[in-house]
N, CA and C atoms as a LAMMPS dump frame, in Angstrom:
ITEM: TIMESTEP
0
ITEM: NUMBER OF ATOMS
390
ITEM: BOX BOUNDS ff ff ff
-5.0000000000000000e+02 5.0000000000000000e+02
-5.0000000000000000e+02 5.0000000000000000e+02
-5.0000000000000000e+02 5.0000000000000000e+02
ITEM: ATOMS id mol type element x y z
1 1 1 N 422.583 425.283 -283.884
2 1 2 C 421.815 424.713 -282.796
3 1 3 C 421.406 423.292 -283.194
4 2 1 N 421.399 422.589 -282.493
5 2 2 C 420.701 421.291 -282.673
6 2 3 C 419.655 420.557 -281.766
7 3 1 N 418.761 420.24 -282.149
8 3 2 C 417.457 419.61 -281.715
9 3 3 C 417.736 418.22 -281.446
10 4 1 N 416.76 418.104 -280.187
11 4 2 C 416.673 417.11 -279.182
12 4 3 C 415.179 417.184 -278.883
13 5 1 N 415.194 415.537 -278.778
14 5 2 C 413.93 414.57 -278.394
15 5 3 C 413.585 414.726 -277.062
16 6 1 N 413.01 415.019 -276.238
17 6 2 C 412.633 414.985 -274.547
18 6 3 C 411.42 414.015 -274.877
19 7 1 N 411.71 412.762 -273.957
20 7 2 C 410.428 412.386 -273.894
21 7 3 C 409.987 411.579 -273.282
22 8 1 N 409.12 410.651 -272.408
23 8 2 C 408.899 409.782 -271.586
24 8 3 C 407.575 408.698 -271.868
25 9 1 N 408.319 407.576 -271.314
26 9 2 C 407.137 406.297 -271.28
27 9 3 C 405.816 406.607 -270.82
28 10 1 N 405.16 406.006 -271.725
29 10 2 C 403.729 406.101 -271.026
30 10 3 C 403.241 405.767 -269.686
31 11 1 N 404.229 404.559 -269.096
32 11 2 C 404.055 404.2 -267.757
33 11 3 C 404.862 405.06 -266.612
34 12 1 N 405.572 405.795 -267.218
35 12 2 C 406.087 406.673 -266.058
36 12 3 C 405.589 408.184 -265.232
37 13 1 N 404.538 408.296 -266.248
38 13 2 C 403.613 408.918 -265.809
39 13 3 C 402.578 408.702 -264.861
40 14 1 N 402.838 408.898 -263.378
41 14 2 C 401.182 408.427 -262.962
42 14 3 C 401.07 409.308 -261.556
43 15 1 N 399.621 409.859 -261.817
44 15 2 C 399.318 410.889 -260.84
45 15 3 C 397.667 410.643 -260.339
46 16 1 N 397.117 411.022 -259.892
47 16 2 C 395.933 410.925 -259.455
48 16 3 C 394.967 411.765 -260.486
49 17 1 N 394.094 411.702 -260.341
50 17 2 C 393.199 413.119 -261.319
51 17 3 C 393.29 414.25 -260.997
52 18 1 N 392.971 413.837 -259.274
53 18 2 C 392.956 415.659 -258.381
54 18 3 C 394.101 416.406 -258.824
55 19 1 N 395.686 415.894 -258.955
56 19 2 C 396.507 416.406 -259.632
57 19 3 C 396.891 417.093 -261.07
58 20 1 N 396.054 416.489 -261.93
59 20 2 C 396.051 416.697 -262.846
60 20 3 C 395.824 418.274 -263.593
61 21 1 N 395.202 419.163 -262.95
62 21 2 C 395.207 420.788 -263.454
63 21 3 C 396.527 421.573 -262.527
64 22 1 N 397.225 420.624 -261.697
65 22 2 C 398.949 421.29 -261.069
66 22 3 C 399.334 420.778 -262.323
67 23 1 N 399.329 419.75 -262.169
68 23 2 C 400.511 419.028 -263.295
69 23 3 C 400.494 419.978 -264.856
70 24 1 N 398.875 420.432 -265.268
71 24 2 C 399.443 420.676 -266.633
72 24 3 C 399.343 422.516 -266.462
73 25 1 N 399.139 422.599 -265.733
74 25 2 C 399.586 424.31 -265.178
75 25 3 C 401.525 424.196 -265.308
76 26 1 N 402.412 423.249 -264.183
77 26 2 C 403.429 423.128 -264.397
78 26 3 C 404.072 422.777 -265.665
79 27 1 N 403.5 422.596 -266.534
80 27 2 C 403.805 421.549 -267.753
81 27 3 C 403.746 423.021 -268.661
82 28 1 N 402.233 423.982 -268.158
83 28 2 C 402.012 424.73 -269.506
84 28 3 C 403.854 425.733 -269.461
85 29 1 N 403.237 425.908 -267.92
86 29 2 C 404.492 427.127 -267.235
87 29 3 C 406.075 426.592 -268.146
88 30 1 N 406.4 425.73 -268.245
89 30 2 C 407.844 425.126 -268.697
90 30 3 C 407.574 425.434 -270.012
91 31 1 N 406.894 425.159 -270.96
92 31 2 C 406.764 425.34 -272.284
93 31 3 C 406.8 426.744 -272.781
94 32 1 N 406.344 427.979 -271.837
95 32 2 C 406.521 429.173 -271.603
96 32 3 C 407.309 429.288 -271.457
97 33 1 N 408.105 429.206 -270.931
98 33 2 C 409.496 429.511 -270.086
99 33 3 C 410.293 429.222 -271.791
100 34 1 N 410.231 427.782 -272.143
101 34 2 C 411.111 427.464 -273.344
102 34 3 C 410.963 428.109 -274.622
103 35 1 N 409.347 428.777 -274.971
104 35 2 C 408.949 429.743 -276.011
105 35 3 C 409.909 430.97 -276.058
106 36 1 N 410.251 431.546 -274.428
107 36 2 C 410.578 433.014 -274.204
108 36 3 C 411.964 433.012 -274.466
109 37 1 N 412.632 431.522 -273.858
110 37 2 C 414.356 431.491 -273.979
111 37 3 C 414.421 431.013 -275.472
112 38 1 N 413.05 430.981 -276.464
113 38 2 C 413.824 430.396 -277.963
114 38 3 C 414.02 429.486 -278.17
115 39 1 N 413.926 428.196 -277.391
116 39 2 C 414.449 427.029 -277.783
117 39 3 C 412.981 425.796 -277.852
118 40 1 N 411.618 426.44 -277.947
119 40 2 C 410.802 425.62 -278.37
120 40 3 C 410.433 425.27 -279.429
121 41 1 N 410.589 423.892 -280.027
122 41 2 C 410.341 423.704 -281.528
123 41 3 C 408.312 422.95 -281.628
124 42 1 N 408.604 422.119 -280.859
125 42 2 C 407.09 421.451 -280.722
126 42 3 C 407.131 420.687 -279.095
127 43 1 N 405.868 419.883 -279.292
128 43 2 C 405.317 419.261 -277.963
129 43 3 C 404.122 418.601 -278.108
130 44 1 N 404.349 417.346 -277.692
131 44 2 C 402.535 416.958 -277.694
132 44 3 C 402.557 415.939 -276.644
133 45 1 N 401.643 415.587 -275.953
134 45 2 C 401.696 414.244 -275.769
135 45 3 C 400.589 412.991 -276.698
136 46 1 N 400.656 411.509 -276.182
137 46 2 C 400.303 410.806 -277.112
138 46 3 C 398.642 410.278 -276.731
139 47 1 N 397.509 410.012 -278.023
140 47 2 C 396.253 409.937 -277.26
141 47 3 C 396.574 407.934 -277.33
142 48 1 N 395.362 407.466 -276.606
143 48 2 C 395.827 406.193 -276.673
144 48 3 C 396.759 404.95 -277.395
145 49 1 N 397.296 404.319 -276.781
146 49 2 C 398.48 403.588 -277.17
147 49 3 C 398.127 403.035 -277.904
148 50 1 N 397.544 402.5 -278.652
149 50 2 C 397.426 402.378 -280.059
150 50 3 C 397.744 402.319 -281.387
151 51 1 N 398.572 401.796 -281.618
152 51 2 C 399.918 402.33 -282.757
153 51 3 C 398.772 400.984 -284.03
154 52 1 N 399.452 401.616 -284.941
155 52 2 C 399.497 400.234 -286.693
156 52 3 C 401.068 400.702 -287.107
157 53 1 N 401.191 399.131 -287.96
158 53 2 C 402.796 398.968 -288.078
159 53 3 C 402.017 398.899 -289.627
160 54 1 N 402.741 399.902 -290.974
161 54 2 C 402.945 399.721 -292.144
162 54 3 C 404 399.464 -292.189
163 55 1 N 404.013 397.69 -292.646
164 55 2 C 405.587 397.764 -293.302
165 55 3 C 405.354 398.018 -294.854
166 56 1 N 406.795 397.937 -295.013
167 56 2 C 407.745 397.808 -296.386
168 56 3 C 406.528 397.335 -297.797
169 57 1 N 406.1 396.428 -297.498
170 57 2 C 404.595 395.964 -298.763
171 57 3 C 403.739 396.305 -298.611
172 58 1 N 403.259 397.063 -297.45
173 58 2 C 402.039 398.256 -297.28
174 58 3 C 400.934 397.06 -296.185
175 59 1 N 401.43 395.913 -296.136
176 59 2 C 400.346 395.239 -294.571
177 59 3 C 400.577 396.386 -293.559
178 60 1 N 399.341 396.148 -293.099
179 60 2 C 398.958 397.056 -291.981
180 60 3 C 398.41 395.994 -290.472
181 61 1 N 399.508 396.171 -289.986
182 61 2 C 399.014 395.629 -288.579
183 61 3 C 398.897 396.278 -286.927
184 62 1 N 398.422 395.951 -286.726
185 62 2 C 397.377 397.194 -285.619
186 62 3 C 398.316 396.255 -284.67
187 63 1 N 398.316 397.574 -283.525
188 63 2 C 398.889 396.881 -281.824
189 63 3 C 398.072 397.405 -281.07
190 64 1 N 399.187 397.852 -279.589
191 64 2 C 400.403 397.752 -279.413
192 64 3 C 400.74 395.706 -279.225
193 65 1 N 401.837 395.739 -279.318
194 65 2 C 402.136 394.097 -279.042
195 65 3 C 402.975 393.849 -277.892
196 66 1 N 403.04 392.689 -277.795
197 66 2 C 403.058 392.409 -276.045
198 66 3 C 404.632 392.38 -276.034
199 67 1 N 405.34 392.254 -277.18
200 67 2 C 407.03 392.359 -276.894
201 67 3 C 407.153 393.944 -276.818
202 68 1 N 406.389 394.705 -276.963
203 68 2 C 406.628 395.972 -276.64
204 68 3 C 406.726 396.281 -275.091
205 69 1 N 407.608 396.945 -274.525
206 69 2 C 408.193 397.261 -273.588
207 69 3 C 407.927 398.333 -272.748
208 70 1 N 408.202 399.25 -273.784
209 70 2 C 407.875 400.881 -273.87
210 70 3 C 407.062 401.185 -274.577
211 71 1 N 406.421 402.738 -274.651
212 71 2 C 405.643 403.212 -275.755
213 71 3 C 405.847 404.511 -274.948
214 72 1 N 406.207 405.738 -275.879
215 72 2 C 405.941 407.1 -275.654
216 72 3 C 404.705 407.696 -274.951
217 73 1 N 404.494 408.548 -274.294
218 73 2 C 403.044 409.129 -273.672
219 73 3 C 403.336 410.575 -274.418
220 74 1 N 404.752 410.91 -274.52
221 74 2 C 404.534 412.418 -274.671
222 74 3 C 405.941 413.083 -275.096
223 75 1 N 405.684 413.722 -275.931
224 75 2 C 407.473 414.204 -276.161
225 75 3 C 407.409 415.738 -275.903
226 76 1 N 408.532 416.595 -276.514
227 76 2 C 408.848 417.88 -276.959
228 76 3 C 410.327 417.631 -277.449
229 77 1 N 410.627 418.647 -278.181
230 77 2 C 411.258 418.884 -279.188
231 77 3 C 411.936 421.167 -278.815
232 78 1 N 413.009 420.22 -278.437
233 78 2 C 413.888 421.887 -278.099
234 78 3 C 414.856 421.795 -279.286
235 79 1 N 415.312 423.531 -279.355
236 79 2 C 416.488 423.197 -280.405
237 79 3 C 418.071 424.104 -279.504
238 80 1 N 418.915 423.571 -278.96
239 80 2 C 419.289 423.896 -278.113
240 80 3 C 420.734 424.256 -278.543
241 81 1 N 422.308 424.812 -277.801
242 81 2 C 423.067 425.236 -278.573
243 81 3 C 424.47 423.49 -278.167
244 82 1 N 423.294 422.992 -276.692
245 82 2 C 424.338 421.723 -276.641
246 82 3 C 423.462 420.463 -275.483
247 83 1 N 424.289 419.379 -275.934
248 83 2 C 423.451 418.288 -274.846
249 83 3 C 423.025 418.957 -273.356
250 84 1 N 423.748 419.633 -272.612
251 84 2 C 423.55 419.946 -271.251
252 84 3 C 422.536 420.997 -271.192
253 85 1 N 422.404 421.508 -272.368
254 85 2 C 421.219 422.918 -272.404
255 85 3 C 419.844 421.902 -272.319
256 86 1 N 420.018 421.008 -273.35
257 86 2 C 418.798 419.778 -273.676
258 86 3 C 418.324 419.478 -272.109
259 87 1 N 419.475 418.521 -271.451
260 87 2 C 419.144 417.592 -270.309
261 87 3 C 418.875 418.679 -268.979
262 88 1 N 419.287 419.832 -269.102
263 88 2 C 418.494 421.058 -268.232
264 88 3 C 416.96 421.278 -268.563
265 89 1 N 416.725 421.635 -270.046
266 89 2 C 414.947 421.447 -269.784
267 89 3 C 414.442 420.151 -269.593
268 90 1 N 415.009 419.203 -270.145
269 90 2 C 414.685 417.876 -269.419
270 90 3 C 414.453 417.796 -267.659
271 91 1 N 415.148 418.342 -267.326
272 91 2 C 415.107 418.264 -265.994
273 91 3 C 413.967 419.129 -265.726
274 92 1 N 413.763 420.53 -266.676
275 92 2 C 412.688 421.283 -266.011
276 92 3 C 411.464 420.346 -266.243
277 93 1 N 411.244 419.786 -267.254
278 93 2 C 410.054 419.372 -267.507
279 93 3 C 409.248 417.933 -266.93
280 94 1 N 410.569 417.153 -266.424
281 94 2 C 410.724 416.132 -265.309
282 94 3 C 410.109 416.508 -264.07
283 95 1 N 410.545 417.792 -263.604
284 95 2 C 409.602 418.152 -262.336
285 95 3 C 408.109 418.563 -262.855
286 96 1 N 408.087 419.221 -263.905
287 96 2 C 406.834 420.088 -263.8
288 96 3 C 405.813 418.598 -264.207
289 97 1 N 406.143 417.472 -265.13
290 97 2 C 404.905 416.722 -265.354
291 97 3 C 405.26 415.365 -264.785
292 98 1 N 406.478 414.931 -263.25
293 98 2 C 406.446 414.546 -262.213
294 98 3 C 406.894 413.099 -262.723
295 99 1 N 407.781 413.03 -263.803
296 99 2 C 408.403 411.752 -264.217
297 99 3 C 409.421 411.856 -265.113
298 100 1 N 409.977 411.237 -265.102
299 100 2 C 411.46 410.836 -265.771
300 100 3 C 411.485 411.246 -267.338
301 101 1 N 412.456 411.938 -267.821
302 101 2 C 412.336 411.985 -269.146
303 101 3 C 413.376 411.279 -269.991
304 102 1 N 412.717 410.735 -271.338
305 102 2 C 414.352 410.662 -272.363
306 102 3 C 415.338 411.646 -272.901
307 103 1 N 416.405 411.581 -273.122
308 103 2 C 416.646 412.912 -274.195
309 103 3 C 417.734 412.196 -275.336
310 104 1 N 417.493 412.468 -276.336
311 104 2 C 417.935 411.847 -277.472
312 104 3 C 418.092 413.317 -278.534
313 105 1 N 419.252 413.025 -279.127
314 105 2 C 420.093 414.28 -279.797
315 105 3 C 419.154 413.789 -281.477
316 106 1 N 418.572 414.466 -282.139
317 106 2 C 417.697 414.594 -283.399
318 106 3 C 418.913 414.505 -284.636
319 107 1 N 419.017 413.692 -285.918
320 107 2 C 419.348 414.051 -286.508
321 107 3 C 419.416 415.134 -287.5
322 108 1 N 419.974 415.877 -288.068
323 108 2 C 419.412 417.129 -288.594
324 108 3 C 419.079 416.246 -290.276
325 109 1 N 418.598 417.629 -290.756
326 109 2 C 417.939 417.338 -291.892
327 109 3 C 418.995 416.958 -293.145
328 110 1 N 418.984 415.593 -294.098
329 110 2 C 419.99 415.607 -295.014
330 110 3 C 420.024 416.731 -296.273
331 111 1 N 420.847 417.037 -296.698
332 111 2 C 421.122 417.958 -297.39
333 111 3 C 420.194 417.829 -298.638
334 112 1 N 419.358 419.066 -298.963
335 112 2 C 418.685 419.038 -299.651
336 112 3 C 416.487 418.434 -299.809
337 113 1 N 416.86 418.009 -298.541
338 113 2 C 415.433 417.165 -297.801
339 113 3 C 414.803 418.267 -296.497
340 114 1 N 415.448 419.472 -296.384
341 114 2 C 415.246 419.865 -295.612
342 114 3 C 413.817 420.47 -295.256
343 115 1 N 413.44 420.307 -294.026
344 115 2 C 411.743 420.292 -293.686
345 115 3 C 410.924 421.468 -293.04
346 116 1 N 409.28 421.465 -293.204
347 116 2 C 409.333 422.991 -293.383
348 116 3 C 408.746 422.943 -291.642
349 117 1 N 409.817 422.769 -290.737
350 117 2 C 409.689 423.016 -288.664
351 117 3 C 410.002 424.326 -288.94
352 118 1 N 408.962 424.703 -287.999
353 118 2 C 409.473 425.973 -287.429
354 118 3 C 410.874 425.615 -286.585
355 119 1 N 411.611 426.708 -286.608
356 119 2 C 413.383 426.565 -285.824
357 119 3 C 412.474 427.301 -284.819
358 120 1 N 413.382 427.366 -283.454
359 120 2 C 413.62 428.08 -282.508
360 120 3 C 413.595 429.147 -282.59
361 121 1 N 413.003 430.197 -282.351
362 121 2 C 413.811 431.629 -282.28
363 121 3 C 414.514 432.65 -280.998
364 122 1 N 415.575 433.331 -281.202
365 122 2 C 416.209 434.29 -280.36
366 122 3 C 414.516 434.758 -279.251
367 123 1 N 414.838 434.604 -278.284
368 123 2 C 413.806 435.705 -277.358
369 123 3 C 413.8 437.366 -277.827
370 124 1 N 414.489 437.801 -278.121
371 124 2 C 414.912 438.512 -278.979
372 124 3 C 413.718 439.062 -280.34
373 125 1 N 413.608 438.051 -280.83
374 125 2 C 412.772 437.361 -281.652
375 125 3 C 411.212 437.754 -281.987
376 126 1 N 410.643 438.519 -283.019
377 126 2 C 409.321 438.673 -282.386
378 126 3 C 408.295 437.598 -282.996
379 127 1 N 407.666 437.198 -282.727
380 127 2 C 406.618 435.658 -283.269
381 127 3 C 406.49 436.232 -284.883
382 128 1 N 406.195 434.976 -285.489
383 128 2 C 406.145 435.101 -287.411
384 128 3 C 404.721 435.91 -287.054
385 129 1 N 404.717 436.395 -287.852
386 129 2 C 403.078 436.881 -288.591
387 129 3 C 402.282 435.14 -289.486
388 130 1 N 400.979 435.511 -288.325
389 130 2 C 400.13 434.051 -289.123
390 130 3 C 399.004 434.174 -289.595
C-alpha cells in the first residue's frame, strides 16, 4: 500500500460560522468512513499560519512571508492500494469540508529509517490495544 498526502490551502476553505458544526460533522463522518475501510493513517488541520524557517545554521526566522503563495490549513494522510483509491477519498473529503483538495503520493520510508506511523489496517482488523 502506499500513502498519500490529501490536503488543501488555507484560502480555499471558506464558510460562514453557522456552517461550521455541518462542515465538521461531514468532515468527522469521512474520517469514519476511512477508519472502517482501513485506509486512515492521520489528519489534522493547521492552527494559525504562522510558520518559523530553521535553516541549515540553526537562524530562526518567523513568517509567514509575503512570497508565500500558499500555506496548508489542513491535511490527512490515507494509505491506499493506488492513486485513484487516494483521489476518491479526496473527492470524499472535498465535499464533506466544501473545498478543493491536494493529493500528493508520500515517499515511503528509506530502508532502514523506518518510522514508528501507525499503517492502515484491514477493516477486518480489530484496533491495537492502548
Amino acid at each position: 500500500m502506499t500513502r498519500y498526502l490529501i490536503s488543501f490551502d488555507d484560502g480555499w476553505m471558506t464558510f460562514t460560522e453557522e456552517e461550521l458544526p455541518d462542515i465538521a460533522k461531514a468532515a468527522s463522518d469521512v474520517v469514519k468512513e476511512a477508519q472502517d475501510a482501513g485506509v486512515w493513517v492521520y489528519g489534522a488541520g493547521l492552527e494559525a499560519q504562522r510558520a518559523s524557517i530553521v535553516d541549515t545554521d540553526g537562524i530562526v526566522t518567523d513568517g509567514p512571508f509575503p512570497e508565500t503563495k500558499e500555506v496548508i490549513g489542513g491535511f490527512s494522510v490515507v494509505d491506499v492500494s493506488s492513486r485513484e483509491e487516494a483521489l476518491d477519498w479526496a473527492a470524499k473529503i472535498a465535499v464533506a469540508c466544501r473545498c478543493a483538495q491536494e493529493v500528493r503520493e508520500l515517499l515511503p520510508d528509506p530502508p532502514g529509517l523506518e518510522q514508528d506511523v501507525p499503517q492502515a489496517r484491514s477493516p477486518r482488523q480489530s484496533e491495537p490495544a492502548r
